[in-house]
C-alpha positions in Angstrom: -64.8 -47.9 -21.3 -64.0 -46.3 -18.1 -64.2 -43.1 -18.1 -63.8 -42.5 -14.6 -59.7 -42.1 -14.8 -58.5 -39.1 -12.7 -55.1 -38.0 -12.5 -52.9 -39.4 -10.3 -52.4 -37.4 -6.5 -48.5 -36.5 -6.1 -47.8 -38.9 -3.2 -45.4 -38.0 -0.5 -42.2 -40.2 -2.8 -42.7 -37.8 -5.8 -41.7 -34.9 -3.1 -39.4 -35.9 -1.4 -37.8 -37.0 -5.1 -38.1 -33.7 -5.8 -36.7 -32.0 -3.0 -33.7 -34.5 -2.6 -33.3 -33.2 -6.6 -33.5 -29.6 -5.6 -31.0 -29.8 -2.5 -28.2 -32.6 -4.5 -28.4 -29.9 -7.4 -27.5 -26.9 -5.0 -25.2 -28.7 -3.3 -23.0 -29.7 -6.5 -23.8 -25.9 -8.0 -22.0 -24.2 -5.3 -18.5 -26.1 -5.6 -17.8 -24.4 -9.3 -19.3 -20.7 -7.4 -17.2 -20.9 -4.4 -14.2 -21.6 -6.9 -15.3 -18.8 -9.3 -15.5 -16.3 -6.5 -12.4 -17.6 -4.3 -10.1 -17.0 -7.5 -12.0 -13.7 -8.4 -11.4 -12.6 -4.8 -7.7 -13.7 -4.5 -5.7 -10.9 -5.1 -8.1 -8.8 -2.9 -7.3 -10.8 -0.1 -3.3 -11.3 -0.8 -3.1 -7.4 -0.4 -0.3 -5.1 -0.7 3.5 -6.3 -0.4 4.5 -3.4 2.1 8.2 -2.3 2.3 10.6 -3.0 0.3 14.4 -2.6 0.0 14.8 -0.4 -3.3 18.4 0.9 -4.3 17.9 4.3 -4.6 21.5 5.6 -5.3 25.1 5.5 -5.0 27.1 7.6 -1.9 29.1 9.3 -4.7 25.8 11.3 -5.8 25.3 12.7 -2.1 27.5 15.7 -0.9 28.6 15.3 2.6 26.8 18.5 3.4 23.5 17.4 4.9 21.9 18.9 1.7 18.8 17.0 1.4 18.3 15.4 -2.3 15.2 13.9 -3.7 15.3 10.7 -5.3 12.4 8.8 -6.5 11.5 5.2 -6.3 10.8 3.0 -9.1 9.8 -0.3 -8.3 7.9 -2.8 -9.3 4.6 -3.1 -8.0 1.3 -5.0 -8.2 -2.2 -3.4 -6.8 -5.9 -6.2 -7.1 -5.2 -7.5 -10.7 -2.3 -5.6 -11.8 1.2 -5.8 -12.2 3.0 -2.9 -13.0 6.9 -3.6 -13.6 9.5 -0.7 -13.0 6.8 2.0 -12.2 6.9 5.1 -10.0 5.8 4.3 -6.1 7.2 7.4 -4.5 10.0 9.4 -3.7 12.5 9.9 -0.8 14.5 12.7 0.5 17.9 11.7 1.3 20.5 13.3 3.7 24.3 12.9 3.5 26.0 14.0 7.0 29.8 12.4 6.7 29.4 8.6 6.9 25.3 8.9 7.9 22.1 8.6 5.8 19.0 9.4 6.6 15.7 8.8 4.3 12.4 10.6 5.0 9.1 10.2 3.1 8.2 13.3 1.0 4.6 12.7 2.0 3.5 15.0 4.7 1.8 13.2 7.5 -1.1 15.1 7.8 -3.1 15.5 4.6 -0.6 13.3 1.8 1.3 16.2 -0.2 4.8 16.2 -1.3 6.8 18.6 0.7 9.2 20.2 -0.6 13.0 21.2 0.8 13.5 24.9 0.8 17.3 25.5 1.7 16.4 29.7 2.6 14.2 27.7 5.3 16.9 25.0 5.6 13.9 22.6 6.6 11.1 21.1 4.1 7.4 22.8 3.5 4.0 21.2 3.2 2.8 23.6 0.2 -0.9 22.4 1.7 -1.0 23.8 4.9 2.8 25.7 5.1 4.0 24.0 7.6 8.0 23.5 8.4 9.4 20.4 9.2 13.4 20.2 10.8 16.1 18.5 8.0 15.8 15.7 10.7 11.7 15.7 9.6 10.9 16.9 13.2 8.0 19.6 12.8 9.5 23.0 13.8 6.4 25.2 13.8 4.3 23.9 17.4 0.8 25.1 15.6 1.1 22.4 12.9 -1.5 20.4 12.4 0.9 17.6 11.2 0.1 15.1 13.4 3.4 13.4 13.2 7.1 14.5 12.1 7.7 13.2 8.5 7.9 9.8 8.2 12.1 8.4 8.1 12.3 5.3 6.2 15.7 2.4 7.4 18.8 3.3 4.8 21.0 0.5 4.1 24.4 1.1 2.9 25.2 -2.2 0.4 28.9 -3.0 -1.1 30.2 0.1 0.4 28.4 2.3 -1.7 25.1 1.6 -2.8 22.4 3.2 -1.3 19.1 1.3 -0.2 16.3 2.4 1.2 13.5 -0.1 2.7 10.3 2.1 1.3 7.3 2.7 2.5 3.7 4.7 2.8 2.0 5.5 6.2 -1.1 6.4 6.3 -1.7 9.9 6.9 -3.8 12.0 9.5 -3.1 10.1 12.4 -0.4 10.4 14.8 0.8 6.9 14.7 2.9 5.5 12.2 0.7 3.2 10.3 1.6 1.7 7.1 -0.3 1.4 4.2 0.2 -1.8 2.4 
């Protein structure tokens, strides 16, 4: 007997059997991870739905007296993963003069609080940083640091009496008109 048997030297085919092995099984394992992460990802990258036409109200429930009234808005409304039918998204302040409406955001532009209408003021108030803002959301006091009048939002008047209101956010602290989807 022969003892002389030594083990056999991996040749340059048992690599390259290996490394084809190594790169076909990547290759296949990232199909199922790209799909994994593509419908994990998906509603991040479908974002926000932006405005939308809401009907806020009927013209019968706003005096003719440029009174503003607040109103909220309930909508439905989805954020990454879920969906949130009939929910609170905001409110608006709405102002009847004769056959006009007008819509404003209640968020103040310049930090994100409600105002507030104060009729001894006749104009609304940022309880944040007391600013005054015009019925028309024009800001009356020059030293505000608003850095933008309140934000008026398109009114549609629908079947002769319905009141819509195409809503949306802005972002705040900037002096453009941004909107937040």
């Amino acid at each position: 007997m022969n003892d002389n048997t030594e083990p056999p030297v991996e040749g340059r085919r048992d690599f390259l059997k290996k490394a084809s092995a190594v790169a076909i099984g990547g290759v296949i394992s990232l199909v199922p991870i790209a799909a994994g992460a593509r419908v994990v990802m998906d509603p991040l990258r479908r974002g926000g739905s932006g405005a939308q036409k809401i009907r806020v109200t009927n013209l019968d429930s706003l005096p003719k007296d440029g009174i503003p009234r607040k109103f909220p808005i309930v909508a439905s409304r989805t954020d990454a993963w879920n969906r949130f039918p009939e929910a609170p998204v905001g409110a608006v302040y709405l102002r009847r003069d004769g056959d006009t409406v007008e819509a404003l955001n209640v968020v103040c532009p310049h930090a994100g609080c409600f105002v507030d209408f104060r009729s001894e003021k006749k104009g609304f108030l940022c309880p944040c940083h007391n600013s005054l803002f015009e019925l028309d959301g024009k800001i009356r006091d020059p030293k505000s640091p608003s850095p933008r009048a309140l934000d008026r939002l398109f009114v549609e008047i629908r079947n002769g009496s319905e009141v819509w209101v195409e809503f949306q956010n802005y972002r705040t602290g900037t002096a453009q008109k941004i909107p937040v989807s």
